[in-house]
ZAMARGU-4260 file (C-alpha; in steps of 0.2 Angstrom, whole numbers, plus 5000, padded with zeros to 4 digits):
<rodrens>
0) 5000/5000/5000 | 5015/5012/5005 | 5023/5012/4987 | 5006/5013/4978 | 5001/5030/4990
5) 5018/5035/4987 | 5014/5037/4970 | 4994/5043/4968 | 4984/5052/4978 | 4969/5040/4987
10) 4953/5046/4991 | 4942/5034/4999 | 4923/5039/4997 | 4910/5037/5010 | 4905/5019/5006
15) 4923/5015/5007 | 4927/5022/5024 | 4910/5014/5031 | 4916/4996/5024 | 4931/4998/5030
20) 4925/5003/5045 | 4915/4988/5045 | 4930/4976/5045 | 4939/4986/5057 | 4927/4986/5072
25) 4923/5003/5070 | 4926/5021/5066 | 4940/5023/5075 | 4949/5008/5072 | 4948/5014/5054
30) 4954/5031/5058 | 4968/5022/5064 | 4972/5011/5051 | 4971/5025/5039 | 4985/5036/5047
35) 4996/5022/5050 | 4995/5020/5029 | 4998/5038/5029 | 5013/5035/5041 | 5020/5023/5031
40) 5020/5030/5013 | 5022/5048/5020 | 5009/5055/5010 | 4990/5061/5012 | 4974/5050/5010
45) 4957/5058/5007 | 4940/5055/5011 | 4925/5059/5003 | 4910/5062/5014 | 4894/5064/5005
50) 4881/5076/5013 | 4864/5073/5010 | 4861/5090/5003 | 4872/5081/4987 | 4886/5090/4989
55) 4902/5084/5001 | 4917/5088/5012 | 4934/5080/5008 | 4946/5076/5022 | 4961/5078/5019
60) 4974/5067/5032 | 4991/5072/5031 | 5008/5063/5039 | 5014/5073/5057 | 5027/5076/5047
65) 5019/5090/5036 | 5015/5108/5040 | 4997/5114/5040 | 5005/5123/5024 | 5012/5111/5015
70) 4997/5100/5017 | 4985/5111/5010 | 4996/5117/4996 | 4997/5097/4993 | 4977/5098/4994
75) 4976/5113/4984 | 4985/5103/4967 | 4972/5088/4966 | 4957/5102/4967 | 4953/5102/4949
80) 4954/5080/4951 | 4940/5080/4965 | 4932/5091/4956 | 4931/5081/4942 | 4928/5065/4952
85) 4914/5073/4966 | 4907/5089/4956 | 4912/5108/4959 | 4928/5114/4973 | 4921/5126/4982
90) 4935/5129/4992 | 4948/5125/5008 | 4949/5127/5023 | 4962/5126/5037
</rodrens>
């Protein structure tokens, strides 16, 4: 998982995070298991969360490592890719 990450950016969408939720025990356990990926490659994950207004958030977890700077100008050059993958950027924030 480390060397694909390493090399293209992940975002995981809702259904996604809930099944691997599911296999994990929990919410939390996946949380977990998604920061130690992150730890290993050195390198973000996303996750799409859809709203039920049809629009979503992206989170956006980033190694310790990183900056709050660095990580959001990381986020900021895959914006015109979420867009095409989940509709419309609105924006960032911190």
């Amino acid at each position: 998982m480390a060397a694909l990450l390493a090399r293209t950016p992940m975002v995981l969408t809702l259904a996604a995070f809930v099944d691997l939720a599911d296999s994990l025990s929990g919410e939390e356990a996946a949380l977990l298991w998604l920061r130690r990926q992150v730890k290993a490659a050195g390198w973000p994950i996303m996750v799409n969360i859809g709203k039920s207004d049809g629009s979503s958030n992206t989170i956006v977890l980033g190694p310790a490592t990183w900056s709050r700077d660095k990580l959001r100008g990381w986020a900021s050059t895959h914006l015109e890719a979420l867009g095409a993958e989940f509709g419309p950027v609105s924006g960032m924030t911190p």
